[in-house]
N, C-alpha and C positions, 0 to 999 in steps of 0.2 A: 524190062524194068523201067521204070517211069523217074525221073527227074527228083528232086527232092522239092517239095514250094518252098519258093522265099518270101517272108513278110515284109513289107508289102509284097504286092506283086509292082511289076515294072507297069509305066503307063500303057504298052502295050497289049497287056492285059485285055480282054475283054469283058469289064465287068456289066450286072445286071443294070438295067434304067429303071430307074423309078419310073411311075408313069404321073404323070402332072396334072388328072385331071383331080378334079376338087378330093379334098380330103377330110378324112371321117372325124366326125371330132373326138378330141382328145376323152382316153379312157383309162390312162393310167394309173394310178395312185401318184395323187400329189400333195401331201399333209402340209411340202411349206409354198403350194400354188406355183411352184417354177416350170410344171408343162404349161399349166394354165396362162400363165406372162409369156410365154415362148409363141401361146399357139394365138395372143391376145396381138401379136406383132404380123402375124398374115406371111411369115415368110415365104415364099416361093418352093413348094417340092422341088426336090432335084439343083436345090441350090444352095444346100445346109445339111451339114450332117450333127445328131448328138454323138459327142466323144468322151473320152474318158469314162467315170465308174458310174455316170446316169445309166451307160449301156449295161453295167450287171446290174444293177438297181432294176431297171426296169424289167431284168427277167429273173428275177428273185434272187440273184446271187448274194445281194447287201440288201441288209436289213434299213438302210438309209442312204441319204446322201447328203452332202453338205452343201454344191454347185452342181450349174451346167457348162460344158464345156462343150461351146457350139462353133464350128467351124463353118463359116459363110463363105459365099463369096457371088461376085454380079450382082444383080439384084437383091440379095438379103443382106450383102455385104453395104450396101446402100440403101435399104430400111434400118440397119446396124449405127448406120452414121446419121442419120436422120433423128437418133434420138438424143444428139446433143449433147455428147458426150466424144472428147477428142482422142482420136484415138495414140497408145502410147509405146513404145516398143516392148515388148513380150519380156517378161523377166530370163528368157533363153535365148533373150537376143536373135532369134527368132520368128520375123514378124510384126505384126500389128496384133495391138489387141485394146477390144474398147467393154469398160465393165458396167454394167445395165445400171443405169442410177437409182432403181429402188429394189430389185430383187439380184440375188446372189448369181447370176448367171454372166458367164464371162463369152465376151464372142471374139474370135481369131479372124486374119484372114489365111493364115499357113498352122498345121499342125507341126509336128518334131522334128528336127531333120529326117529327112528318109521316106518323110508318110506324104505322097503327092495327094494333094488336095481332091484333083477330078478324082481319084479314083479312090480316096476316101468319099465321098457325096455319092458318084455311080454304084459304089455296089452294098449303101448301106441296109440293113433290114428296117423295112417300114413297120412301124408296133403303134399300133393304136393312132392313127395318123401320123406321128412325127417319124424322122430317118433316126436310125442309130447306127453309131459302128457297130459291124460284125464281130462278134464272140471271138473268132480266132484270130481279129486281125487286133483288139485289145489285150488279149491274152498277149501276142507276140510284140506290143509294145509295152506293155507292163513288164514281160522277162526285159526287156533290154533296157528297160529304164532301171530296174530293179532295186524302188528308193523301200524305206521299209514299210512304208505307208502299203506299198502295191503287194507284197507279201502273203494277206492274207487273202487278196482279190487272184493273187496266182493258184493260189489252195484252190478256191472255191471252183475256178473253172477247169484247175485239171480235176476234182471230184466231180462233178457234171460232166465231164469224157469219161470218168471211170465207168459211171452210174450208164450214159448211153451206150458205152461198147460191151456193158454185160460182164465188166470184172471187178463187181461189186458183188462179193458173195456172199449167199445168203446166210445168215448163220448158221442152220442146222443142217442144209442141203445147197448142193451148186445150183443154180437153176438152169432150168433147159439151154441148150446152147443154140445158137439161130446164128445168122450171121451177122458180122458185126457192122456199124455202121463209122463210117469215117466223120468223125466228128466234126475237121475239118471244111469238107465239104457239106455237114449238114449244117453249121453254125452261121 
C-alpha cells in the first residue's frame, strides 16, 4: 500500500525540468492579449510558472479569465523589476508582488504559504510554450484556499477526473470498462 500524496509535494520531490531550449510561440487563446504580453517580456523557461485559474482557462475548464498569476523568480524575477514598477508586499502578506503597468497580469516572487516556488516552476506543464501549474497541484490549492470565487473552479476539475476515470455514465448504457487512469498522476 502506497503513501497518500500531499500537495504540494516536499522540495525533495523530484519533479520534471522543463527543458529551456527556445520556445514555441504562443498558441493559446488570448481575447484580452495577456499570453501575448507574458510571451512579449522573453521570460526565461524554467524560471516562471502560470498559477492560478490562467491554468483551467488554458485547458478549458473556464470559459475566461480576468488575470495572470505569474510566479517568477532569477532571472524573470529581474525582467519583472525591470519594468518599472516597484514592487509591494502581497495582500497575504506573503511576499513580493509587482503588477504589469498596462495589462492585468500580476507577477509574485513566492506563491501561498506551503507552495515552494522550485518546485512549483520544476514540475509545471508547458502548453503552447508558456509553463502552467499542474491541474492537481491548483485543484489542491484551490480546496484549501476554498474562497467562493474557487467553488466552481473545484466542480469543474473534479468533473474532468470524473469524465477521465470512466464514472461519468452514459445515459442509456455504462460504457465499456478499461482501466482507470489516476488523474493525479496524468494531470
Amino acid at each position: 500500500m502506497t503513501a497518500p500524496t500531499t500537495y504540494p509535494p516536499t522540495e525533495a520531490a523530484a519533479p520534471r525540468r522543463l527543458s529551456v531550449a527556445s520556445a514555441p510561440p504562443v498558441l493559446v487563446g488570448d481575447p484580452t492579449g495577456l499570453f501575448a504580453e507574458l510571451a512579449r517580456l522573453n521570460l526565461p523557461l524554467g524560471e516562471y510558472v502560470v498559477c492560478g485559474s490562467a491554468a483551467l482557462y488554458v485547458r478549458g475548464l473556464r470559459s475566461r479569465m480576468g488575470d495572470l498569476d505569474v510566479l517568477a523568480r532569477g532571472p524573470a524575477w529581474t525582467t519583472v523589476l525591470s519594468l518599472g514598477i516597484p514592487p509591494s508586499g502581497a495582500l497575504s502578506g506573503y511576499g513580493l508582488v509587482v503588477n504589469h503597468p498596462t495589462h492585468a497580469i500580476e507577477f509574485v516572487d513566492r506563491w501561498t504559504p506551503g507552495w515552494p516556488t522550485d518546485y512549483l516552476i520544476a514540475s509545471a506543464d508547458l502548453i503552447d510554450g508558456i509553463p502552467f501549474m499542474r491541474l492537481g497541484d491548483v485543484l489542491a490549492w484551490k480546496q484549501r484556499a476554498r474562497r467562493a470565487k474557487d467553488l466552481p473552479d473545484i466542480a469543474a476539475v473534479h468533473e474532468l477526473r470524473r469524465r477521465w476515470n470512466g464514472d461519468d455514465p452514459a445515459p442509456t448504457r455504462a460504457p465499456a470498462r478499461t482501466a482507470k487512469t489516476d488523474w493525479r498522476k496524468a494531470a
